[in-house]
NUVONU-145564 format. One record per residue (C-alpha): residue number from 1; x, y, z. Coordinates in steps of 0.5 Angstrom, whole numbers. Example, Ala and Ser with C-alpha at 12.3 -4.5 7.8 and 13.67 -1.06 7.14 Angstrom:
2
REC  1  25  -9  16
REC  2  27  -2  14
//
This chain:
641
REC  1  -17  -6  57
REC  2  -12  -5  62
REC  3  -9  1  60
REC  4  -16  4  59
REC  5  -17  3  65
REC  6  -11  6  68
REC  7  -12  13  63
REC  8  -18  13  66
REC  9  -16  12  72
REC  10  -10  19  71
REC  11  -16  22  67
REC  12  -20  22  74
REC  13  -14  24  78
REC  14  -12  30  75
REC  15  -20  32  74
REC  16  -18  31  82
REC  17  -12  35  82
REC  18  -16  41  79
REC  19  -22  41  83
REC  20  -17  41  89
REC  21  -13  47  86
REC  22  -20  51  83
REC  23  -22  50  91
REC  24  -15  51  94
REC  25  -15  58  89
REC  26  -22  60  92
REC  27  -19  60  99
REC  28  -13  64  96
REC  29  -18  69  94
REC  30  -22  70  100
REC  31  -15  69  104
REC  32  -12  74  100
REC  33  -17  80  101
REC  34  -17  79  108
REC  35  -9  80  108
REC  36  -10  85  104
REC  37  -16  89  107
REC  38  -15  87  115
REC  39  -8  86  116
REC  40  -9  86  124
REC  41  -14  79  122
REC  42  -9  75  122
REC  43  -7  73  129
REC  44  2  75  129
REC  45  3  69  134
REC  46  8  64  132
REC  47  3  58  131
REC  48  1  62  125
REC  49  7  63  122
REC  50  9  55  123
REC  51  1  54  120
REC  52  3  59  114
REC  53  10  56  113
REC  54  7  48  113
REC  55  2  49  108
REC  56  7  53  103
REC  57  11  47  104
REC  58  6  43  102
REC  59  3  46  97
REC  60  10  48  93
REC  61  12  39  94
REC  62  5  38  92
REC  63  6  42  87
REC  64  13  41  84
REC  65  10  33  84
REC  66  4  35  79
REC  67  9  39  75
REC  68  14  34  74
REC  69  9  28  72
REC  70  6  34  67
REC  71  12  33  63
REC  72  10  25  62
REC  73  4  25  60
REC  74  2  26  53
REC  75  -2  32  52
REC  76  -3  31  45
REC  77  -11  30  41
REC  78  -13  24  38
REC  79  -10  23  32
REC  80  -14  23  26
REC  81  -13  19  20
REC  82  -9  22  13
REC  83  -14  19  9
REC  84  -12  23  3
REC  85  -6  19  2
REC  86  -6  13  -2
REC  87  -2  7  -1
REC  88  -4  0  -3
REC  89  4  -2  -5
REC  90  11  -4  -4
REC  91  17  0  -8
REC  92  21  -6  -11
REC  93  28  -5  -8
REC  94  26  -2  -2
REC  95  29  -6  4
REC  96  35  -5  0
REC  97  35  2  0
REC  98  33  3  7
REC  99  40  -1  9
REC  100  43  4  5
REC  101  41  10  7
REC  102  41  8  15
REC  103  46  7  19
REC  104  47  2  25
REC  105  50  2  31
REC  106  51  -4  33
REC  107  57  -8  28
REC  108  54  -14  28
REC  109  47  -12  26
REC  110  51  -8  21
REC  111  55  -13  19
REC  112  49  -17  18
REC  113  45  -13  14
REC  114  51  -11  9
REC  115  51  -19  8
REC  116  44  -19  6
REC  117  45  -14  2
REC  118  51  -17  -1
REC  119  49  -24  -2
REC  120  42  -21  -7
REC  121  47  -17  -10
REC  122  52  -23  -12
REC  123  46  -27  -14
REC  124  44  -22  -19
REC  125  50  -22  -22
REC  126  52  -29  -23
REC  127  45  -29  -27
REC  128  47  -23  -31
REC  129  54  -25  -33
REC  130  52  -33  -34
REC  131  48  -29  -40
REC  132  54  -25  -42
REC  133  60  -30  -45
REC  134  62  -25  -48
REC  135  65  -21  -42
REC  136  67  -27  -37
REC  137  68  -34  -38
REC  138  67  -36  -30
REC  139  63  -31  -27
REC  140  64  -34  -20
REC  141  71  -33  -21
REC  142  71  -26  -24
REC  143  67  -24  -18
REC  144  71  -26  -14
REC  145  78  -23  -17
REC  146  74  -17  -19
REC  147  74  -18  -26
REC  148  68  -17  -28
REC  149  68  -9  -29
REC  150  74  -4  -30
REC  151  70  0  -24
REC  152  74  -2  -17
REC  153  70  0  -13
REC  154  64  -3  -16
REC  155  68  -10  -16
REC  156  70  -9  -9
REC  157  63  -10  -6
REC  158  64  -18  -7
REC  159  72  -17  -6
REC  160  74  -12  -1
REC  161  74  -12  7
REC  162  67  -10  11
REC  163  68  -2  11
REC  164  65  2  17
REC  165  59  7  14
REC  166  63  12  20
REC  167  68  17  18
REC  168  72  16  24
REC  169  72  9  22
REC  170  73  9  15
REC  171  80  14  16
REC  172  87  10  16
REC  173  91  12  20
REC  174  97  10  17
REC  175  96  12  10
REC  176  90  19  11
REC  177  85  15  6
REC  178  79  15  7
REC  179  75  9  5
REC  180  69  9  1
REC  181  62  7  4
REC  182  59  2  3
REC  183  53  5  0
REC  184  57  8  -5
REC  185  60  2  -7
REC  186  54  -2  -8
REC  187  50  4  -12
REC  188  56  3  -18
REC  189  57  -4  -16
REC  190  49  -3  -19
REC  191  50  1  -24
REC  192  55  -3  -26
REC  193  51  -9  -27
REC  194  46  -5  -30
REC  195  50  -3  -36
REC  196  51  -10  -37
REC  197  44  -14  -37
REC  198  42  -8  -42
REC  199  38  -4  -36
REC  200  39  3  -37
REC  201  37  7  -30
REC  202  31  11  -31
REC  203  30  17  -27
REC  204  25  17  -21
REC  205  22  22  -16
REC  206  23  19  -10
REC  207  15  16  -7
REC  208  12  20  -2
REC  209  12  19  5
REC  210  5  15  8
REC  211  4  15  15
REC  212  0  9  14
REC  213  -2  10  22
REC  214  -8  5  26
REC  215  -14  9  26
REC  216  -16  11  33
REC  217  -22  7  37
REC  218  -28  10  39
REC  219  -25  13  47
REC  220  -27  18  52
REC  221  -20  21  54
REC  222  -17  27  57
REC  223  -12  32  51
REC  224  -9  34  59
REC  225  -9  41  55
REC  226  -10  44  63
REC  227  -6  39  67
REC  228  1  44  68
REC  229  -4  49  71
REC  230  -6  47  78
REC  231  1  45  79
REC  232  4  52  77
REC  233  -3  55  82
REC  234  -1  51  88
REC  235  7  53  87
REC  236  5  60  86
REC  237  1  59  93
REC  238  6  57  97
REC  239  12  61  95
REC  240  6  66  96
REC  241  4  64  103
REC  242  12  62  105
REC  243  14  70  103
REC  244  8  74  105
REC  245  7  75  99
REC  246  0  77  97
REC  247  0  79  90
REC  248  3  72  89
REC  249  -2  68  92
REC  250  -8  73  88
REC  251  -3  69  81
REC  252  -4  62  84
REC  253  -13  65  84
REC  254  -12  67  78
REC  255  -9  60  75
REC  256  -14  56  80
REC  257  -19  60  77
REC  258  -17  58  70
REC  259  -16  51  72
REC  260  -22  51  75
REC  261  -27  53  68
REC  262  -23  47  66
REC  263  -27  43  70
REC  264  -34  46  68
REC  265  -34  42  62
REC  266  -35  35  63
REC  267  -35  30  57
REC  268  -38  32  50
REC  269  -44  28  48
REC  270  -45  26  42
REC  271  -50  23  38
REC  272  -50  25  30
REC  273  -55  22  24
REC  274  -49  21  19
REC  275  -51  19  11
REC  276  -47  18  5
REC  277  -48  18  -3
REC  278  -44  17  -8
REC  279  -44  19  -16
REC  280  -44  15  -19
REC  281  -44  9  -16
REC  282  -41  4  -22
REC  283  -34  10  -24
REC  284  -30  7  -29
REC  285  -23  5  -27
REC  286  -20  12  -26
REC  287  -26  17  -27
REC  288  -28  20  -21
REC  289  -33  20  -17
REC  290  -36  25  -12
REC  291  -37  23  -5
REC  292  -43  27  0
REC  293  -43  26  7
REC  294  -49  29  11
REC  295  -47  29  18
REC  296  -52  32  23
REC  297  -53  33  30
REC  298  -59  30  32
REC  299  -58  30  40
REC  300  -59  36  45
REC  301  -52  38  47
REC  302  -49  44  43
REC  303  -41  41  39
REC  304  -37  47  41
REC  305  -31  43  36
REC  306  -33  38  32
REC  307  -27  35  28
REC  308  -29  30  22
REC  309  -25  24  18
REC  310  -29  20  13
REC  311  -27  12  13
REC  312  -23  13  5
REC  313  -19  6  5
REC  314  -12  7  2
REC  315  -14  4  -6
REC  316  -17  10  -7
REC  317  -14  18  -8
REC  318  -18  24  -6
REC  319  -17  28  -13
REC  320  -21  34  -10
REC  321  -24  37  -5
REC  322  -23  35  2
REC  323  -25  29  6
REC  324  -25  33  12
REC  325  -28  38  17
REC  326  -28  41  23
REC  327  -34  46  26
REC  328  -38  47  32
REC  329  -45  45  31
REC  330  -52  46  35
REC  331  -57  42  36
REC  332  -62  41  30
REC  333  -55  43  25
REC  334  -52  40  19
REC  335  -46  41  16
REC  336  -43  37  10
REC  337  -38  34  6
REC  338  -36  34  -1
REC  339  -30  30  -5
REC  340  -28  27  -10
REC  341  -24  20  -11
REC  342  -21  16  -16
REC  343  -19  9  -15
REC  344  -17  3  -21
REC  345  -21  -2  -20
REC  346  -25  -7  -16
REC  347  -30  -6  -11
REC  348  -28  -2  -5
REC  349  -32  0  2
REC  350  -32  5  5
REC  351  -31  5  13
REC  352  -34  9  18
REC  353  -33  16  19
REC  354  -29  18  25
REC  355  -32  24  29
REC  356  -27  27  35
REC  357  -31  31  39
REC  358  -28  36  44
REC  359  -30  41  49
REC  360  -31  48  50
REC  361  -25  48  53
REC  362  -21  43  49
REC  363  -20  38  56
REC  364  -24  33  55
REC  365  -25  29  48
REC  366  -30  23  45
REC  367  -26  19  39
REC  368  -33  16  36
REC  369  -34  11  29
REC  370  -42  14  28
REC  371  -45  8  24
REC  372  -47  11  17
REC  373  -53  10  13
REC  374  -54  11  4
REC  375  -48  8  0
REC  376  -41  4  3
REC  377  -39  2  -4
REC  378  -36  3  -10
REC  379  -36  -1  -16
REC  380  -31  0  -22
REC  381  -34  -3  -27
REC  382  -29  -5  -33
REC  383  -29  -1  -40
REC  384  -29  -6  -46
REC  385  -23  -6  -51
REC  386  -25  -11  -56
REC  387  -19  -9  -60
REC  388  -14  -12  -55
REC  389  -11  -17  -60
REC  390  -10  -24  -57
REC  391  -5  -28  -60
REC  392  -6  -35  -57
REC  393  -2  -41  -58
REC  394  -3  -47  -62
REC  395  -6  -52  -57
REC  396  -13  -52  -58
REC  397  -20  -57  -57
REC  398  -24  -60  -61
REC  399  -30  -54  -62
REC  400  -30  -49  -68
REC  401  -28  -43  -67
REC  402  -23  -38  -70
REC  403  -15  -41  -67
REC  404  -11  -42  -73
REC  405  -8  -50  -72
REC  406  -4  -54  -76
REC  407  -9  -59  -78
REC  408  -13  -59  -84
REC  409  -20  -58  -83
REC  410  -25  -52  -84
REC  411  -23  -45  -85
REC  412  -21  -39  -89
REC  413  -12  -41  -90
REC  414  -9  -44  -94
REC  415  -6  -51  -92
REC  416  -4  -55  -96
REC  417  -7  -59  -103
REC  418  -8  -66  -103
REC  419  -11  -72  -108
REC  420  -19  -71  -110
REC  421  -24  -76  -106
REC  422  -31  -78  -108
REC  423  -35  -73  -105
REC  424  -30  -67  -104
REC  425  -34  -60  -104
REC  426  -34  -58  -111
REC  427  -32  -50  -109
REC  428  -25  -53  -106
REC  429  -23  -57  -112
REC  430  -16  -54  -115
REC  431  -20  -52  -122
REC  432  -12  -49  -124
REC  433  -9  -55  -123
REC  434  -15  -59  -127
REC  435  -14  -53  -132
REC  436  -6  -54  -132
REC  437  -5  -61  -131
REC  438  -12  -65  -132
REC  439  -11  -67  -125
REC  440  -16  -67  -119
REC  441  -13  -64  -113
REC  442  -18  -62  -107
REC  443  -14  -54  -102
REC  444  -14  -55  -96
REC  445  -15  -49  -90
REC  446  -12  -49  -84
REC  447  -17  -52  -79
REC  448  -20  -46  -74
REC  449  -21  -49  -66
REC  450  -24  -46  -61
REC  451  -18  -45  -55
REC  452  -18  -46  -48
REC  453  -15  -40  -44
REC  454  -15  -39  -37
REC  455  -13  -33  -34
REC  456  -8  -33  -28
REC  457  -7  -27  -24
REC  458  -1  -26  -19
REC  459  -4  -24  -13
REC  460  1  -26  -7
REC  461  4  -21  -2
REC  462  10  -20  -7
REC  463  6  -18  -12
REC  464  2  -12  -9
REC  465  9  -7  -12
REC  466  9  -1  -15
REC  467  13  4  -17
REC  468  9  10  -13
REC  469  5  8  -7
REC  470  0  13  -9
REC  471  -2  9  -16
REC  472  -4  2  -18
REC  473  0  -3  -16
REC  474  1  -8  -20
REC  475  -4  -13  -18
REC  476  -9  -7  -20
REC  477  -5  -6  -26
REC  478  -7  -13  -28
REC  479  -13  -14  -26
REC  480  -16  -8  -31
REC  481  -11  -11  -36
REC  482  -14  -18  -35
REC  483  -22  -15  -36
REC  484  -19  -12  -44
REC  485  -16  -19  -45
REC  486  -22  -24  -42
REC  487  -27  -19  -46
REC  488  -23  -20  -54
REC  489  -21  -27  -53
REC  490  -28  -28  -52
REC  491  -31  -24  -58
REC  492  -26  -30  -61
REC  493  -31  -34  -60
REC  494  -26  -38  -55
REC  495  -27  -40  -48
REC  496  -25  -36  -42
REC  497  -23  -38  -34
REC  498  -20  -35  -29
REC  499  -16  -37  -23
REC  500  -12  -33  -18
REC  501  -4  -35  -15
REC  502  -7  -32  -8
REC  503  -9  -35  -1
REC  504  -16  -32  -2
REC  505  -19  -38  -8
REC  506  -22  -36  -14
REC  507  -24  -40  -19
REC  508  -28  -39  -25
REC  509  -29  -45  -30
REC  510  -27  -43  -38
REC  511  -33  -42  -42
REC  512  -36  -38  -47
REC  513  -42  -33  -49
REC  514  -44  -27  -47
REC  515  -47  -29  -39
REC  516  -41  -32  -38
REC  517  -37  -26  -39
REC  518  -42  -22  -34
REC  519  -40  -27  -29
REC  520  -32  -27  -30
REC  521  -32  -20  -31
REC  522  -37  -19  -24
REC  523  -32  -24  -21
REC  524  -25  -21  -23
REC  525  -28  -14  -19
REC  526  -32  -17  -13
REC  527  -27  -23  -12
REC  528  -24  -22  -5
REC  529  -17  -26  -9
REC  530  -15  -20  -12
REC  531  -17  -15  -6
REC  532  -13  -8  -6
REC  533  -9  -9  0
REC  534  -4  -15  0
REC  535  -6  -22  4
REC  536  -4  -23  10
REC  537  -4  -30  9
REC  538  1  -33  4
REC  539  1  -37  -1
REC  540  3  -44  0
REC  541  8  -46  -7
REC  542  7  -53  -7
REC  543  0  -55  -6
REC  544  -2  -49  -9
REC  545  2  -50  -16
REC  546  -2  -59  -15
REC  547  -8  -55  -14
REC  548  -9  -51  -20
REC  549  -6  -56  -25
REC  550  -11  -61  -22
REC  551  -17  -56  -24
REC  552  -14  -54  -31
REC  553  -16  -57  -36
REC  554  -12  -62  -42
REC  555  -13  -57  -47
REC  556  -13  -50  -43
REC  557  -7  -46  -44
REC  558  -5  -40  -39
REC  559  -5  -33  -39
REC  560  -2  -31  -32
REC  561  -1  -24  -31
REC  562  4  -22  -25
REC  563  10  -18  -24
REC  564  15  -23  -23
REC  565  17  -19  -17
REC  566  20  -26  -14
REC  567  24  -32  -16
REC  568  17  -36  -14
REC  569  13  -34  -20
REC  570  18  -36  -25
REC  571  18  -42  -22
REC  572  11  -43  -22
REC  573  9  -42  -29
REC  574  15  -46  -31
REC  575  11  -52  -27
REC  576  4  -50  -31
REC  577  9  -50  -37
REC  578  12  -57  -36
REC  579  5  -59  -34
REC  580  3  -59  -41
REC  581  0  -52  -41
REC  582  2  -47  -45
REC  583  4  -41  -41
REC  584  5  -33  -44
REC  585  6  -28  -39
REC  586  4  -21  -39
REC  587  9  -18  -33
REC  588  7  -11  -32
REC  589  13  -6  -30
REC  590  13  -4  -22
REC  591  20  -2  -22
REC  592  23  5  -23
REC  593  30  7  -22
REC  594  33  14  -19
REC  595  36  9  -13
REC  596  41  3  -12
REC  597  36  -1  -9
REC  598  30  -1  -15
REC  599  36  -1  -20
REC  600  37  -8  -17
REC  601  30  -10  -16
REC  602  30  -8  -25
REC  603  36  -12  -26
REC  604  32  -18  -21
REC  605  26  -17  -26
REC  606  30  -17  -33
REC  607  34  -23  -31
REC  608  27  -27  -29
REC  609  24  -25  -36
REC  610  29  -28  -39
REC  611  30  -34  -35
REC  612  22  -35  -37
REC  613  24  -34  -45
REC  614  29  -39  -44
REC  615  25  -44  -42
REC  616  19  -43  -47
REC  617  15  -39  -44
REC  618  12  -33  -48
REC  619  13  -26  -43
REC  620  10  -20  -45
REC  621  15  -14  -42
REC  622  9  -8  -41
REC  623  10  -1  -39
REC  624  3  0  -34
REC  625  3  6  -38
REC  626  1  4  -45
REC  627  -4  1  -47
REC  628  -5  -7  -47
REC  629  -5  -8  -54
REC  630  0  -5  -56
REC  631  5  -9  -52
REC  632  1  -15  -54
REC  633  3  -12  -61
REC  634  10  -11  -60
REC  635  11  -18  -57
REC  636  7  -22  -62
REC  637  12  -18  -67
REC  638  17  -22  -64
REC  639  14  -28  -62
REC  640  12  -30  -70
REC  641  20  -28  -72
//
């Protein structure tokens, strides 16, 4: 509030000063064409001359001080918001490669940073060489002497001296060697490490800047476009009136005149009638949908320039067509905007459109959020992929359904053959074997249950990353995934729930049938639990793992998607695991290299999966770019060998 009230303040200050200077240049004017025409009008007595001089000084301080506060004030237009550019997610590695890539001045911030950046990386290759026995026997000690790589500048990110990242620094004098920087060394150390836990790097177009830049309140404000002018006008005037010049003193009316067309436009009123349609308002994930935003001036005064944002939110990228318009509008007229959006999935809203309005001469400007009427929301719904194949695991309920079971019961498998008991159905007795060997003997199937699955997915702060930070995160990557699986374990005839690893709760009890599908489905797009953007809040380890174990049924088994992008999900589901409940992880992939820092965030993820294989978990390795079901093939290709 206070720093409104003071750009008020200066805003009425230099109206002030141009008013003055508007006046002082009429003065000027008149003045002027007395000098000129009359001469012998002005009295030549030396009370003139010191009256002449006093206002010239005057003037010219006067002046020179509006000058030099000029080149403080910030003369630039509200600044509209890049609605265009889409960001919902973090790139893996990117802390990592912002230290490589900057360098600090201060050698104990440097220092600390090195460390930081040291430290992830030795954790990484400890995990890696722990698994390869056939290259080191002690990886602490082979990282220490270096002996885990032929590579010596790799190996002496964890055995060399700190090395400064300037050249003059890193220059010996003694010897003339120029060290390498530690950048360069921790970017083999990584290739290194790659090449050892079967990471290959993979070539990535660096992500697109996003200037993720606050939008601006709706405020009336100076843009000071005029503000250098009545100081020059004043300046001109007393050099002018000091050296008898009147031709100087004509230049400063004609600055002050201009000064002066400033101060006829007050502030622009704005009153618009603005309304939104969106077709169509249910898009599937991905397709496109055309957004009309009709924006009228419904008020009485003419808008010489009228600058107009729609209220995109960063899930959605605009494909086509633009999301902005500046125009002049008179009373009664309307212009309008057409564009078109793709989003991955959820539901998102739309925020209001921001409206800058300037006057004619571009020296007052009103930043206004006009209310809107129509249609704020779009909803993708999911697309149905009842082929998504779904290998649950063996830990079934009592209820029929189609998972297969070791126990024998009804069902279409063989199991087992098995003595004759009174009362056996005819069609399952062993007519081959009676033929044979004149024994009754009962086939047995394997039994067919229903399965109890809850999905989970992953929706903390660490796991809104992603490759591009103009594409999905992986948040909405598993989102769209869980609607196929939810779908196909259904139409199995299984019952389904659905949970979320978030601050923001969501629960959804496992049932089955065709309502509850529609109410999962509505949940997983509505649900505030798998927003587009990160929480701010976050999550609670401890009590948050107790309470999902609390409300997980005996019989349920977990099918949680997250892209492992920290140690604290691996530690989650291998407690879900240890609690009884089978857990298969469907890990999309956020990483992409082309950089040392997301070359070691793969690395990271790599060595999670296989901590999660070793402990039992099944772990599905999905490419967000293939289908679902074919990673979900490949994986129980591997599962059943």
């Amino acid at each position: 509030m206070s720093t409104l009230r003071s750009d008020r303040a200066g805003d009425r200050l230099g109206a002030a000063t141009i008013g003055i200077a508007a006046a002082i240049g009429v003065g000027a004017i008149v003045a002027a064409v007395v000098v000129v025409r009359w001469p012998e009008a002005v009295p030549n007595t030396p009370e003139t001359y010191i009256f002449v001089w006093v206002v010239g000084i005057a003037a010219i301080v006067w002046g020179a001080n509006r000058l030099r506060s000029t080149t403080r004030v910030d003369r630039s237009a509200a600044a509209l918001p890049e609605v265009e550019a889409r960001s919902i997610g973090t790139v893996p590695g990117e802390p990592v490669d912002s230290v490589l890539e900057t360098t600090s001045r201060d050698p104990f911030r440097r220092h600390r940073q090195h460390s930081a950046v040291r430290k992830r990386l030795r954790d990484a290759a400890e995990n890696v060489l722990a698994t390869r026995p056939d290259v080191v026997d002690d990886p602490e000690a082979a990282l220490d002497r270096g002996a885990w790589t032929d590579d010596d500048l790799a190996a002496s990110v964890f055995t060399g001296e700190e090395i400064p990242d300037r050249l003059v620094d890193r220059i010996d004098l003694r010897s003339g060697e120029i060290a390498v920087p530690f950048a360069e060394r921790v970017a083999r150390a990584v290739d290194a490490l790659g090449r050892l836990a079967g990471v290959t790097p993979s070539a990535g177009a660096d992500p697109p800047d996003v200037d993720d830049e606050d939008l601006p309140a709706a405020v009336v404000k100076s843009t000071n476009r005029w503000r250098g002018v009545g100081a020059f006008a004043l300046i001109a005037l007393g050099v002018g009136a000091i050296l008898s010049r009147p031709g100087l003193i004509l230049a400063a009316a004609a600055m002050a005149g201009v000064a002066g067309y400033a101060t006829l436009w007050g502030d622009p009123s704005v009153t618009l009638d603005v309304e939104r349609t969106i077709e169509p308002e249910r898009p599937a994930p991905g397709e496109s949908a055309t957004v009309t935003l009709r924006v009228t001036n419904v008020g009485e005064s003419w808008l010489p320039d009228l600058r107009i944002v729609d209220g995109v939110r960063t899930a959605l990228a605009v494909t086509d067509g633009h999301a902005r318009r500046s125009t002049a509008l008179r009373p009664g007229a309307t212009t309008t905007l057409t564009y078109t959006v793709e989003g991955p999935r959820g539901q998102v809203q739309f925020d209001d459109p921001v409206v800058v309005a300037r006057s004619a001469s571009g020296a007052r400007e009103r930043v206004t959020r006009p209310a809107v009427e129509g249609q704020a929301t779009i909803t993708y719904a999911f697309d149905r992929d009842p082929e998504t194949p779904v290998s649950l695991r063996a830990h079934a309920s009592r209820q029929v359904g189609r998972l297969l079971t070791d126990d024998a019961g009804p069902g279409v498998e063989f199991h087992s053959v098995r003595e004759y008991q009174p009362g056996d159905p005819l069609r399952r007795i062993d007519w081959r074997r009676l033929a044979r060997d004149g024994d009754l003997a009962t086939v047995q199937q394997h039994a067919e249950r229903a399965a109890t699955a809850v999905v989970l997915i992953d929706a903390r702060q660490p796991a809104y990353v992603t490759a591009d930070p103009s594409g999905p995160s992986a948040v909405d990557q598993s989102v769209i995934a869980a609607a196929e699986l939810i779908d196909s374990v259904l139409g199995a005839d299984h019952r389904v729930g659905l949970a979320a690893l978030s601050p923001r709760a969501c629960w959804v009890e496992p049932a089955g049938g065709s309502s509850h599908r529609a109410r999962t489905l509505d949940t997983l797009a509505s649900s505030a639990a798998f927003g587009p953007t990160a929480p701010e809040a976050p999550f609670l380890l401890d009590a948050g793992i107790a309470a999902l174990v609390e409300r997980l049924p005996a019989d349920a088994q977990v099918i949680a998607f997250s892209p492992l992008a920290d140690d604290a999900s691996v530690e989650i589901f291998r407690s879900i695991e240890a609690s009884g409940h089978p857990v298969t992880v469907v890990s999309p992939t956020p990483t992409v290299g082309g950089s040392p820092g997301r070359q070691l965030a793969a690395i990271e993820r790599h060595q999670r999966l296989a901590i999660c294989r070793r402990a039992g978990l099944r772990t599905v390795d999905w490419d967000g770019d293939e289908p679902l079901r074919i990673a979900l093939e490949r994986a129980r290709r591997r599962w059943s060998r």
